[in-house]
Structure formats: structure tokens, C-alpha cells
C-alpha positions in Angstrom: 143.6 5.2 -123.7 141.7 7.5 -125.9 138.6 5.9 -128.0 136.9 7.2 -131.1 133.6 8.6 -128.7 132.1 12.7 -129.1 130.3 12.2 -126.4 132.5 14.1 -122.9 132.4 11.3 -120.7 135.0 9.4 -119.1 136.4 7.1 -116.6 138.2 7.9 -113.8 140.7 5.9 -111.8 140.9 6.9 -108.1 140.8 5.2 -104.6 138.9 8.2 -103.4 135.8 8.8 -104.7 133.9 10.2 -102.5 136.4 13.0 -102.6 136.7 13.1 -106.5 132.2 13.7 -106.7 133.2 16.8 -104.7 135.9 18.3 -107.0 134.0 17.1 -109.9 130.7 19.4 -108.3 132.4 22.5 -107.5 134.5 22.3 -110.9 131.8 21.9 -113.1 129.6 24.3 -111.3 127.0 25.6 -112.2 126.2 22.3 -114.1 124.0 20.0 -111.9 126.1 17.0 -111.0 124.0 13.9 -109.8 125.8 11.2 -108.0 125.1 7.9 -107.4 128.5 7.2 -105.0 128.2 3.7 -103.4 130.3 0.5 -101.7 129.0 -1.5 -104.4 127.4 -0.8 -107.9 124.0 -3.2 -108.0 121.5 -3.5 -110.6 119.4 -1.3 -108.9 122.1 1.7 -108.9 122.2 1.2 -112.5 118.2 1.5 -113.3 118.8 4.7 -110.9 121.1 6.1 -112.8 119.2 5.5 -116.3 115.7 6.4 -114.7 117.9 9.8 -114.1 119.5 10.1 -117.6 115.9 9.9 -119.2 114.9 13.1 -117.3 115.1 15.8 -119.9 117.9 18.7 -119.4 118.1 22.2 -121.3 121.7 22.2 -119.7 124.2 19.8 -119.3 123.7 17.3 -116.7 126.2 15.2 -115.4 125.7 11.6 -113.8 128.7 10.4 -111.6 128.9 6.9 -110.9 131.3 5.8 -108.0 131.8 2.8 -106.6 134.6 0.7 -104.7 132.9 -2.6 -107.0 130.8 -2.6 -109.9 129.0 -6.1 -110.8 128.7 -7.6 -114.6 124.8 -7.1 -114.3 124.6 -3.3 -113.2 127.3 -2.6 -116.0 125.8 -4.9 -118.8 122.8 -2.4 -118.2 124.3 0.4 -118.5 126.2 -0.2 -121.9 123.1 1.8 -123.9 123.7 4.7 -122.3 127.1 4.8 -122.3 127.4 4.2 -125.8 124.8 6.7 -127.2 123.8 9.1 -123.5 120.7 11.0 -123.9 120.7 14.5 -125.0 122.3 17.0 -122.9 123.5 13.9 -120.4 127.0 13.6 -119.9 128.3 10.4 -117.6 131.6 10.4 -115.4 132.0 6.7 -113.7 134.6 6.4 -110.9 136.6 3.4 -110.2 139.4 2.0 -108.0 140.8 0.3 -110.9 140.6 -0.4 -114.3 140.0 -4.1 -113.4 136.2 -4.0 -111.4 135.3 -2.8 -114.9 134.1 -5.0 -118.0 135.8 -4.6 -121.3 133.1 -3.4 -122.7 132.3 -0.6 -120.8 136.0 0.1 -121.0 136.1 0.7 -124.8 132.8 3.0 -124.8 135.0 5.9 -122.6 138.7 7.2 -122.3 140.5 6.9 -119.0 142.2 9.1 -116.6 144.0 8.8 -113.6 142.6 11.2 -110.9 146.6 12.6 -110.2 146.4 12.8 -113.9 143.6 15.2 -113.9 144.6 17.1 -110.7 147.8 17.8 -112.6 145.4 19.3 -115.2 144.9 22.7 -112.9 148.5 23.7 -114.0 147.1 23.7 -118.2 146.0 26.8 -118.6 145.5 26.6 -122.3 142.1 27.2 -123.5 141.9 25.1 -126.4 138.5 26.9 -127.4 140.9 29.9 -128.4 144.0 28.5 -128.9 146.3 30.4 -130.5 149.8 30.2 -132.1 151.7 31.8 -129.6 150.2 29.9 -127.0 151.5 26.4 -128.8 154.7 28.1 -128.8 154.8 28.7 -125.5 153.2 25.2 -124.1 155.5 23.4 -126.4 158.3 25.4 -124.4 157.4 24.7 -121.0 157.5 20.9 -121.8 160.0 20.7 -124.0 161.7 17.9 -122.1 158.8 15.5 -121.1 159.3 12.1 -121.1 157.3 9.4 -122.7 155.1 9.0 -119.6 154.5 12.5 -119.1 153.6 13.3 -122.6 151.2 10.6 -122.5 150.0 12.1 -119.1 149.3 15.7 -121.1 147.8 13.5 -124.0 144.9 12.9 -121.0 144.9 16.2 -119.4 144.7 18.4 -123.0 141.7 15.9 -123.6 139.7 16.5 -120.4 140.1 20.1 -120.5 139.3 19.6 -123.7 136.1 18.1 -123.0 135.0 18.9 -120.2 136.9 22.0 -119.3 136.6 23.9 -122.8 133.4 22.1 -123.2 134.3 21.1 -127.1 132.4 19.0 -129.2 135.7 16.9 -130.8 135.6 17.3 -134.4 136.7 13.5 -136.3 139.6 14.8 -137.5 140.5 15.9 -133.1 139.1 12.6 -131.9 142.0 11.2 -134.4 144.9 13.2 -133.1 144.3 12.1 -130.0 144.4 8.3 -130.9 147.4 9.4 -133.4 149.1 10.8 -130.2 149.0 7.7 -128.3 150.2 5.6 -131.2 153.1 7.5 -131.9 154.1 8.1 -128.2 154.3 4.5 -127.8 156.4 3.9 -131.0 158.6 6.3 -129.6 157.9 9.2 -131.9 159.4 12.6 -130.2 157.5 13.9 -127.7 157.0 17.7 -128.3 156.7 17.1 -132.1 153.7 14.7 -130.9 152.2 17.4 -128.9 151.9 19.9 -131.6 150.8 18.2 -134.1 147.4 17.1 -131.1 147.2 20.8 -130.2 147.3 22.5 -133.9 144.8 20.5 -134.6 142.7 22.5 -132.6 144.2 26.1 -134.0 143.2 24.8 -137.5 139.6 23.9 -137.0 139.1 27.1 -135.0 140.6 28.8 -138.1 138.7 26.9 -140.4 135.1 27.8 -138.3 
């Protein structure tokens, strides 16, 4: 459930979050991760967390929000920042379910799955240098995906993408993606679907 959004952060869907702030601090190491992990996301979590995203950063920062419940009031504030983060802020919000979160803070992010992005370890294809033997090659190895698992790849290339490769998503990227989705759910043929999303990324690194 990609969205048209340059900004690298994203929603994650896991029971465990407590566990998923610590994989999500030693992977992006040595970026400073701040969390804000709690039973319940109040109004007061949320100013905390903006009061921290206003602190100026020469690096990347990012702000992980966790919680088991997140009320309408603590996300209605944080909508701003979501939709337009401060510079050099990037904000990861962890969730049980898709449900404890409003609509509209739904649309402002893409979502993941946390076995989704664990599955990510095994993509080793650095989309920063991409190159045409290394399409070949991924295209190989999942040559036989099914419609679930492509769309599960769809998610993973994105994160590492993002937040692996650390790429600012050109329009044209950020359209693939939603292209990929579209097509995957109309059926279209998997590995056809996943080159066209990861040439995309060969011919702007060309084109640069």
C-alpha cells in the first residue's frame, strides 16, 4: 500500500514493538533513532514527539513511534508532521494493526509488515547501483513468485529502497511502485511487474 510521499517514512505492522525499536536502532546505526515506545499513544506522546522533530539535525534523525493503541487526538496532532517532517527528520510509527490507526494518517505513509521487512535481509540488491546483470539475476531467483509474494518484494525493494539505499524517490520511482501494485492486483505477470519497478531505477542512475 504504497502512496505518492518522498519523504522515507513508514508504517510498520507488528505485535512486537518493543523488539522492532531495537532492530530498527542497530540497523540504521549510526543514525540516532529516538523512540517514544509506549502502552498507549496520548496527546502528550505526540507534542513529545514534535517538540523532538523541531530539534535541528545535520544528519538524519529518526523518530519511532510504538504503541499497542494510538488515540484520534495524539494522531490528529501529528498529521503536520507526517505529511511535510522537518528537515533531516525521518518518522517510523509502529502499530499492532492497521485498524488503531486513522485513515488519515494511513494515506500520509506506505505500510509494511514487520515479517515483510525481516524477509528483506535476504535482498541484497543495492538499488543505489543497480545494475543490468543484477535485474537479471533477481528476476531469476524469483521467477516463480506468486501474486502475494511479489507484492511482498514490491514492500521490501521499497524499504531498502528508502531506507536501506537511503534514496530520494524520483516521481517517475514513486510511480512504479504504485504501477506495481495496480498491476499485481489486476493480475499482470509477476516477474514482468518486477522489472519494469527495478529498471526504473537502472535508468535514472543512468540518466544522473
Amino acid at each position: 500500500m504504497l502512496v505518492h510521499n518522498s519523504k522515507k517514512g513508514y508504517i510498520l505492522i507488528s505485535t512486537d514493538k518493543e523488539s522492532e525499536f531495537l532492530r530498527i536502532k542497530e540497523e540504521l546505526k549510526p543514525n540516532r533513532v529516538v523512540g517514544f515506545i509506549e502502552d498507549e499513544f496520548k496527546i502528550e506522546h505526540a507534542k513529545a514527539v514534535i517538540a523532538e522533530a523541531y530539534i535541528s539535525e545535520s544528519e538524519t534523525k529518526y523518530i519511532v513511534l510504538g504503541a499497542n493503541n494510538f488515540n484520534n487526538v495524539s494522531q490528529n496532532a501529528l498529521l503536520k508532521i507526517l505529511e511535510e517532517p522537518p528537515r533531516n527528520i525521518e518518522l517510523i510509527i509502529i502499530s499492532s494493526t492497521k485498524s488503531n490507526l486513522l485513515p488519515t494518517v494511513r494515506s500520509r505513509m506506505p505500510i509494511v509488515k514487520g515479517e515483510k521487512i525481516h524477509a528483506l535481509q535476504e535482498i541484497e540488491l543495492n538499488l543505489l547501483r543497480v545494475n543490468y546483470g543484477e535485474v537479471f539475476d533477481f528476476l531469476k531467483t524469483h521467477a516463480r513468485v506468486k501474486k502475494s509474494e511479489a507484492k511482498a518484494l514490491v514492500e521490501a525493494l521499497y524499504y531498502r529502497a528508502t531506507v536501506i539505499d537511503k534514496l530520494m524517490l524520483s516521481a517517475s520511482q514513486l510511480q512504479n511502485f504504485d504501477r506495481a501494485y495496480r498491476l499485481l492486483e489486476l493480475n499482470s505477470r509477476p516477474q514482468s511487474v518486477l522489472a519494469q519497478l527495478i529498471m526504473g531505477f537502472v535508468g535514472e542512475k543512468n540518466a544522473n
